[in-house]
C-alpha positions in Angstrom: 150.9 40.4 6.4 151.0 43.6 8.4 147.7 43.7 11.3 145.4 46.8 10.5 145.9 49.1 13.4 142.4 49.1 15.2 141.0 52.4 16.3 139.7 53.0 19.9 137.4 55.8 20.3 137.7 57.7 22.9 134.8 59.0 25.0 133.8 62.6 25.3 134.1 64.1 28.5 131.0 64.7 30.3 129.9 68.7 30.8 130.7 69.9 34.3 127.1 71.1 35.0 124.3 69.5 33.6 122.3 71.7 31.9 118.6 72.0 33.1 115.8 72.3 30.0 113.8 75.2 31.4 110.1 74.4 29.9 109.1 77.5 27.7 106.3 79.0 29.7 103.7 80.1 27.1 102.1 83.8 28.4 98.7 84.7 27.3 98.9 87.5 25.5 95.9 89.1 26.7 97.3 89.5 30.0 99.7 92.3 30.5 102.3 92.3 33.3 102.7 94.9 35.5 105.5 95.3 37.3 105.3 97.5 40.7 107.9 99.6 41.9 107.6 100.1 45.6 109.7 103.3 45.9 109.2 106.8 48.1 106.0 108.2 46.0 105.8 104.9 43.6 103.5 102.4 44.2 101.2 101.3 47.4 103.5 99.2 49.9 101.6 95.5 50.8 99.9 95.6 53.9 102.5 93.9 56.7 103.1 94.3 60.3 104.5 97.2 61.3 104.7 96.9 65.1 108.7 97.1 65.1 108.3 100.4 63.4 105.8 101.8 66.4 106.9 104.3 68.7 105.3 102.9 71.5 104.0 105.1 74.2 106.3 105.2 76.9 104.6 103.2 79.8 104.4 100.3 77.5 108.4 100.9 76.9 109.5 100.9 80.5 106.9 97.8 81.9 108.4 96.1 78.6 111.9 97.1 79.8 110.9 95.9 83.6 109.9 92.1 82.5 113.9 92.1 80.3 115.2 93.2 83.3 113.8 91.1 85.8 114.9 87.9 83.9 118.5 89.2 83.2 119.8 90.6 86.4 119.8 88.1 89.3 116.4 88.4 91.9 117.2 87.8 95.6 114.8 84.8 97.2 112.0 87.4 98.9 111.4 89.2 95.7 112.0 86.2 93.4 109.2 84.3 95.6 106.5 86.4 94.0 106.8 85.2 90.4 105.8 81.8 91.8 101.5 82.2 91.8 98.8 80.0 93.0 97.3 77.8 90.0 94.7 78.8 87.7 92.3 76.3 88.9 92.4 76.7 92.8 92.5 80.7 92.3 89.4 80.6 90.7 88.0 78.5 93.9 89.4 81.5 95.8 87.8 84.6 94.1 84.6 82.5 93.8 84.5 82.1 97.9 85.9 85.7 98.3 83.3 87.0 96.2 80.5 86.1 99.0 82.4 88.3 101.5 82.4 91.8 99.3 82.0 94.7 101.4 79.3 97.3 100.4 79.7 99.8 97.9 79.1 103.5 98.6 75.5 103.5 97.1 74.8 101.0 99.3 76.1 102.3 102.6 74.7 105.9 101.7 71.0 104.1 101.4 71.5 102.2 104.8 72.8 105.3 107.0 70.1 107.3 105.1 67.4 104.6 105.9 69.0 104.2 109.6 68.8 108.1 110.0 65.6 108.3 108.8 64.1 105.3 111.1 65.9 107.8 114.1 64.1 111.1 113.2 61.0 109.6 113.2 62.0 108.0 116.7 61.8 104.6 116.0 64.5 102.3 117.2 66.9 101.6 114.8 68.5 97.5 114.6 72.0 97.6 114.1 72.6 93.9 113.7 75.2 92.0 114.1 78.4 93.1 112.6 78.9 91.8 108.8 81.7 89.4 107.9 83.8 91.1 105.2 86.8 90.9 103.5 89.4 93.0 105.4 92.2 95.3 102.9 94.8 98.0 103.8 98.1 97.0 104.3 98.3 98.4 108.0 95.2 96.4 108.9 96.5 93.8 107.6 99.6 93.6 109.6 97.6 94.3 112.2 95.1 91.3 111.5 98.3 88.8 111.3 100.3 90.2 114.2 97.0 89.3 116.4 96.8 85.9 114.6 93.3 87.0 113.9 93.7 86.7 109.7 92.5 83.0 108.8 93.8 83.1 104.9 96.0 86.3 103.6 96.1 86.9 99.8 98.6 89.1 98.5 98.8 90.3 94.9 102.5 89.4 92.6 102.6 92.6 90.8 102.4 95.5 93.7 105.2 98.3 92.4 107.2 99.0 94.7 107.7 95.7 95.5 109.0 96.5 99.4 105.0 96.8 101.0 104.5 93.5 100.8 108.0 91.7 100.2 108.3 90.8 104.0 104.3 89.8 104.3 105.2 86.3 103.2 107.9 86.0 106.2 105.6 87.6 108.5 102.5 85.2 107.7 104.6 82.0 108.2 105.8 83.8 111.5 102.4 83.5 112.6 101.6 80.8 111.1 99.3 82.1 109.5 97.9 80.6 105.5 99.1 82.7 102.7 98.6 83.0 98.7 100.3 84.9 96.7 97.9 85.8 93.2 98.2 87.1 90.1 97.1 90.7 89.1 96.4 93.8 91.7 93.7 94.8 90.0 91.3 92.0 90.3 92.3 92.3 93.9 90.8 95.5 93.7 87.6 94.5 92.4 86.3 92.5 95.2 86.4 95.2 97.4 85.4 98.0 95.1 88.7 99.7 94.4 91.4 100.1 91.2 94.0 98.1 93.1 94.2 96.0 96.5 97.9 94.9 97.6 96.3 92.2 99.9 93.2 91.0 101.3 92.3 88.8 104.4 89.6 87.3 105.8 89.0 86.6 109.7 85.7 85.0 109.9 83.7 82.8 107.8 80.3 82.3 108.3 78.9 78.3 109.1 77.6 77.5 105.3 80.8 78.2 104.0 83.1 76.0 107.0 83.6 73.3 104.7 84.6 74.8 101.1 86.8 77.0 103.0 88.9 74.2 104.4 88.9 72.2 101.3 90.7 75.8 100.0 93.1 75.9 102.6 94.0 72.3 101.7 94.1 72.9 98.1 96.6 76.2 99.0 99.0 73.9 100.9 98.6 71.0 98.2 99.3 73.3 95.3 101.0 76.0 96.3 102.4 76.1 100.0 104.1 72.6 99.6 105.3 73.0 95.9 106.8 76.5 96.9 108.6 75.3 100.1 111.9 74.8 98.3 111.4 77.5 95.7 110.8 80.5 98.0 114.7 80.2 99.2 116.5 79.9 95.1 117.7 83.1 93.4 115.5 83.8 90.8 116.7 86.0 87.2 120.2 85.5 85.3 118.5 84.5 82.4 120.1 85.8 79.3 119.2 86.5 75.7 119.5 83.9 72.8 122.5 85.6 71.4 124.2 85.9 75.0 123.4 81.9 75.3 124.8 81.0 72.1 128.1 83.3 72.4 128.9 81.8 76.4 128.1 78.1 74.6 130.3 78.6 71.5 132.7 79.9 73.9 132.5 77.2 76.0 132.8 74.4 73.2 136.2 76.6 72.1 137.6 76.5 75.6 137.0 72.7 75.9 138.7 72.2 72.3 141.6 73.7 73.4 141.7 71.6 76.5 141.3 68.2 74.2 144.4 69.5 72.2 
């Protein structure tokens, strides 16, 4: 007797994508969507920043321009020098012993000559005093100060424009040998002796009360900044290029060493 032929199914082939059961969202129907349309005369734009859109005034442009510059092109050693500064820390020790050694402001002198003037009309003898201890500014006098080794500590300011006043002050002062800083900011600079900007400051006396803080500055200068700076001061500075300059010379590299591989 003849075997019944036996059937094999055969499997159904799977769907190529599976097919995602999207959850029916149920929408209140008291709410009402409205859509925005965000075209010229249309709906109010979202607030969002806007800065790339600004036309900035053309200072900001050029001093913006300045800082892309200075890190692209390649700095010689004497300029490149000045974009190393003295430490937050120890320049606040600095302005803070600088600050006792203001000179007068113009209020100030005009009561004391008045006073003086007025002590000499009436024919009494006027005291002069000894001559004050001050901060001395003015590039020439300066010069002048360190040439006659009579400067004791020379702070010069990083951002004086044009840089060529003070770019050969650094080489001058270790001529001498005489202790230099150089500090962020003009301007504040400027403040301790009553002016917009100063491009350096020095001081040539210190009085007795003040011996000792002084020459824990000067040792706090050499620590942190003359020593650390030593080898610095003589390395081109700049040549550093954008992130789409890097990544083309570094995919161009990894082509180039490929080829050599093969």
């Amino acid at each position: 007797m003849p075997k019944a032929a036996v059937s094999k199914s055969k499997k159904v082939a799977a769907a190529p994508y599976a097919i995602k059961k999207t959850a029916t969202k149920t929408v209140n129907p008291l709410i009402e969507k409205r859509s925005r349309n965000y075209g010229i005369g249309q709906d109010i734009q979202p607030k969002q920043n806007l800065s790339r859109f600004v036309k900035w005034p053309e200072y900001v442009q050029l001093q913006r321009q300045r800082a892309i510059l200075k890190q692209r092109l390649k700095v010689p050693p004497s300029i490149a020098q000045f974009s190393k500064t003295l430490d937050k820390n120890t320049a606040t020790q600095l302005f803070k012993l600088f600050n006792k050694y203001r000179p007068e402001t113009r209020i100030e002198k005009k009561a004391r000559t008045t006073a003086a003037a007025e002590a000499a009309a009436s024919g009494a003898k006027v005291d002069q005093g000894k001559k004050p201890i001050l901060i001395k500014y003015g590039i020439n006098h300066i010069t002048a100060l360190i040439e006659a080794k009579k400067a004791q500590l020379v702070v010069i300011a990083d951002d004086v424009d044009p840089i060529e006043i003070v770019v050969w002050l650094p080489a001058l002062c270790r001529k001498m040998g005489v202790p230099y800083v150089i500090v962020k900011s003009k301007s504040r600079l400027g403040t301790l002796v009553h002016k917009k900007t100063a491009t350096a400051l020095a001081l040539t006396e210190i009085k007795a009360e003040d011996k000792q803080e002084f020459a824990a500055l000067l040792s706090a200068i050499k620590l942190n900044y003359t020593e650390k700076t030593e080898e610095s001061r003589r390395q081109w500075g700049g040549g550093i290029m954008g992130f789409k300059s890097q990544k083309k010379t570094e995919k161009a590299a990894k082509a180039a060493a490929r080829e050599v591989k093969v």
